[in-house]
C-alpha positions as CSV (number, residue, x, y, z in Angstrom):
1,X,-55.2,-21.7,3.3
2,X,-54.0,-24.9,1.9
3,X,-52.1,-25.5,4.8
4,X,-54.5,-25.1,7.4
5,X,-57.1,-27.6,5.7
6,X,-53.7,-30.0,5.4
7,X,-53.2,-29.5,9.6
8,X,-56.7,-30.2,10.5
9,X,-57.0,-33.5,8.2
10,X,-53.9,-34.7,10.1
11,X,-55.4,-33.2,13.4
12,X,-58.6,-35.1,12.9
13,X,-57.2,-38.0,11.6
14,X,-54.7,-38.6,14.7
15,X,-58.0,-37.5,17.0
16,X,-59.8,-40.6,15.5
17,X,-56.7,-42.9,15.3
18,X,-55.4,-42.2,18.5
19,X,-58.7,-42.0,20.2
20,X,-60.1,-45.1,19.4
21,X,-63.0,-43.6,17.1
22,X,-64.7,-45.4,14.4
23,X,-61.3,-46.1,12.7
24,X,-61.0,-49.9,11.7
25,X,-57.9,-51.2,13.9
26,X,-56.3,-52.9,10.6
27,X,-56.2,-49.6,8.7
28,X,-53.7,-48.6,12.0
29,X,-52.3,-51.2,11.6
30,X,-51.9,-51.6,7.9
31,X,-51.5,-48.0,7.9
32,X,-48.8,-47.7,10.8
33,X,-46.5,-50.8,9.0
34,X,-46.4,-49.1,5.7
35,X,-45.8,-45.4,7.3
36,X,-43.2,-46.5,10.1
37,X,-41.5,-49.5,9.2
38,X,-42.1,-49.9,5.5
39,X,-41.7,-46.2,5.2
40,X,-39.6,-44.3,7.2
41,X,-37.4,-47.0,8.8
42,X,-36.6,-48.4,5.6
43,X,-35.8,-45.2,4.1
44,X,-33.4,-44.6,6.9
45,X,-31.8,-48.1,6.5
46,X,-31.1,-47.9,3.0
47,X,-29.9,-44.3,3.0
48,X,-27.5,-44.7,5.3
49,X,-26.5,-48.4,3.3
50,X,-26.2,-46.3,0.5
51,X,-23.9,-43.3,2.2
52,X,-21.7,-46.2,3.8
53,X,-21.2,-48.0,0.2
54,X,-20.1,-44.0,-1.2
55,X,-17.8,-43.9,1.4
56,X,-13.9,-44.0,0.7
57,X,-13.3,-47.1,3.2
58,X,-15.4,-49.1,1.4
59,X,-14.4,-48.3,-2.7
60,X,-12.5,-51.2,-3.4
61,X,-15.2,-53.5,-1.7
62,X,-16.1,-55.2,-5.1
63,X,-12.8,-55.5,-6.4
64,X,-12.2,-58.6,-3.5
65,X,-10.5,-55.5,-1.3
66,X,-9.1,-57.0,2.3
67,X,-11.0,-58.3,5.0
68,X,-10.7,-54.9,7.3
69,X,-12.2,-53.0,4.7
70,X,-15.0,-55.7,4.4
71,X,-15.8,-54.5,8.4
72,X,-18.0,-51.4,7.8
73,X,-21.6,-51.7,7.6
74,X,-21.5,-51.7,3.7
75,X,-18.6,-54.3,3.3
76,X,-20.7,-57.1,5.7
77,X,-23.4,-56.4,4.0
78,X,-22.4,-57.1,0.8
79,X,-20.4,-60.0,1.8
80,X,-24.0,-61.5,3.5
81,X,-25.6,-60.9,0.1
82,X,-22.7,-62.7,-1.8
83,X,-23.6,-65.6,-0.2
84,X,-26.8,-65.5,-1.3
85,X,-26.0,-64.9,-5.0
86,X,-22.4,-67.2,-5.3
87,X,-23.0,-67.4,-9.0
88,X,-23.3,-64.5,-9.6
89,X,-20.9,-61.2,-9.6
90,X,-22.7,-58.7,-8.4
91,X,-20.9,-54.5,-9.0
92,X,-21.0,-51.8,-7.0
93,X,-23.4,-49.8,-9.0
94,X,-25.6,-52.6,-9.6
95,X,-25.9,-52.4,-5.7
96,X,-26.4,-49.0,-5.5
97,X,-28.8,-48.6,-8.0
98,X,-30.7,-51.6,-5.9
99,X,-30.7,-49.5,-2.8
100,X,-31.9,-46.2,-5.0
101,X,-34.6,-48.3,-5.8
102,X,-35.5,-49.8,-2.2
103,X,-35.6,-45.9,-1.3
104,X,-38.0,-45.6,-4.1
105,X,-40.1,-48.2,-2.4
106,X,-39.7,-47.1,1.0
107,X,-41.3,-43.4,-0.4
108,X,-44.4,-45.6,-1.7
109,X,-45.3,-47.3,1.3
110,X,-44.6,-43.6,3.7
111,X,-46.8,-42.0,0.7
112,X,-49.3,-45.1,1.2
113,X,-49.5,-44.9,5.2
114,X,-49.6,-41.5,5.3
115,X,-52.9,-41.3,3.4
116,X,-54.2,-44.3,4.5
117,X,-54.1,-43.1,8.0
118,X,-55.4,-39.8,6.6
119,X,-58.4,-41.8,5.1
120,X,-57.7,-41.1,2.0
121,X,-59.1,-43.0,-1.2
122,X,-56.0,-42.7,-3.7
123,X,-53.7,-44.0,-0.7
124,X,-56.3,-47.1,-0.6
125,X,-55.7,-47.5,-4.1
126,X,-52.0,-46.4,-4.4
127,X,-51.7,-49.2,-1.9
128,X,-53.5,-52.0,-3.9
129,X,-51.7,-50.7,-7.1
130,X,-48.5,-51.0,-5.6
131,X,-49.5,-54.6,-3.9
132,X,-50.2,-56.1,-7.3
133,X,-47.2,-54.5,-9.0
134,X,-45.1,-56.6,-6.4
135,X,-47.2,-59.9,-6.5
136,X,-46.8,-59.6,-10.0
137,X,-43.2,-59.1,-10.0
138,X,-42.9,-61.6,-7.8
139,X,-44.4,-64.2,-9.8
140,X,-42.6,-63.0,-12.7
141,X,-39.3,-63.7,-10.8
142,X,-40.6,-67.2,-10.7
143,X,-41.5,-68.0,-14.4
144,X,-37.7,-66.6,-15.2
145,X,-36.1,-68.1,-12.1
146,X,-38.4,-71.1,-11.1
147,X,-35.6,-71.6,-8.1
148,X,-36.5,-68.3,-6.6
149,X,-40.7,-69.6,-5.4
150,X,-39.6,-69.7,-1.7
151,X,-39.2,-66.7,-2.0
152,X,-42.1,-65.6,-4.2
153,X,-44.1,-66.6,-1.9
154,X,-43.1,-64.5,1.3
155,X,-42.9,-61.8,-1.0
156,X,-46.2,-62.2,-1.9
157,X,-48.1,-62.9,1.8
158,X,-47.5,-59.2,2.8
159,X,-49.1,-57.6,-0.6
160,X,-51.6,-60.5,-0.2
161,X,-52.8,-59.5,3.3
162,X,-53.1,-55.7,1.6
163,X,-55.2,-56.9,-1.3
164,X,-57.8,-58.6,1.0
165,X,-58.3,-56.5,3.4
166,X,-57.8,-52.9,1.6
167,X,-60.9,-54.8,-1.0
168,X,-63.3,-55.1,1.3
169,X,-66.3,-53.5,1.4
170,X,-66.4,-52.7,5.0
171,X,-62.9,-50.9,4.5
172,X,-63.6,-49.7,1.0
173,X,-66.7,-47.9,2.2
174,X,-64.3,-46.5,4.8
175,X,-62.3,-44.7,2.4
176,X,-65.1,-43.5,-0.2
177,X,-65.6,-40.1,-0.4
178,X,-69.1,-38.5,-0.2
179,X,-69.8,-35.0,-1.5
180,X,-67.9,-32.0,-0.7
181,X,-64.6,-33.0,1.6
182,X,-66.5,-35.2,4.0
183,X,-66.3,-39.2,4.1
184,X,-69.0,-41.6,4.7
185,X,-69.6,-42.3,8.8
186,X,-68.7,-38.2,9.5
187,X,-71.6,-36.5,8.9
């Protein structure tokens, strides 16, 4: 039963997506970002970043192993983020543990466009939870790092854009659920 209520939402919500209903066109878009790109490519990207780092021709990456090691996927980029961070010696597991965490992320935004797309109110404000969490991290980065507010601030346009438009009251009212399982403009 469950999941025939769960194949009609996503039935009805592709209907009005893809048929150019009375769905706003930055909820697509907003929504699509988070689910495709955000979501599921980045999920891709980093598992497969993580599998290439756990494979054997690229172990003795961090212990400054030889340049044909360094060829795989894994071994360039590490080297490309070494020269980010030259101070700094950055360990294998430190890496990993980075990429377990950018998979974390990538979960968030597929949870967040999935729902949004599915008009659903806790994706709305999953998505503004999670966008202050990372303007707030982001600005935290630069109290402890002042050197870092370049890049604060690109990692705070994206969440910005989120905030705005997800807070509006034209796309707020979108997402607010009446009585029973019905929204507001379906009636």
């Amino acid at each position: 039963m469950e999941k025939d209520e769960k194949k009609a939402d996503i039935k009805t919500a592709s209907s009005r997506v893809f048929s150019g209903g009375k769905t706003p066109l930055g909820v697509v878009i907003l929504g699509g970002l988070n689910l495709f790109v955000l979501g599921i490519a980045s999920f891709i990207f980093f598992f497969f970043l993580h599998q290439s780092l756990s494979s054997p021709s690229t172990n003795n990456l961090f212990e400054g192993a030889s340049q044909e090691k360094a060829t795989s996927f894994a071994g360039a980029f590490f080297e490309d983020i070494k020269k980010y961070f030259p101070e700094k010696e950055l360990e294998e597991e430190q890496l990993k543990i980075a990429l377990i965490m950018q998979m974390a992320i990538a979960l968030i935004f597929f949870a967040s466009g999935l729902g949004i797309l599915l008009r659903k109110e806790k994706a709305r404000r999953l998505t503004l939870y999670f966008s202050f969490f990372m303007v707030i991290l982001a600005l935290l980065s630069v109290v402890f790092n002042p050197s870092t507010i370049s890049q604060a601030i690109l990692q705070i346009i994206y969440p910005g854009i989120l905030i705005l438009y997800f807070t509006s009251k034209k796309i707020e009212k979108y997402f607010v659920l009446t009585r029973g399982n019905t929204t507001q403009g379906e009636e």
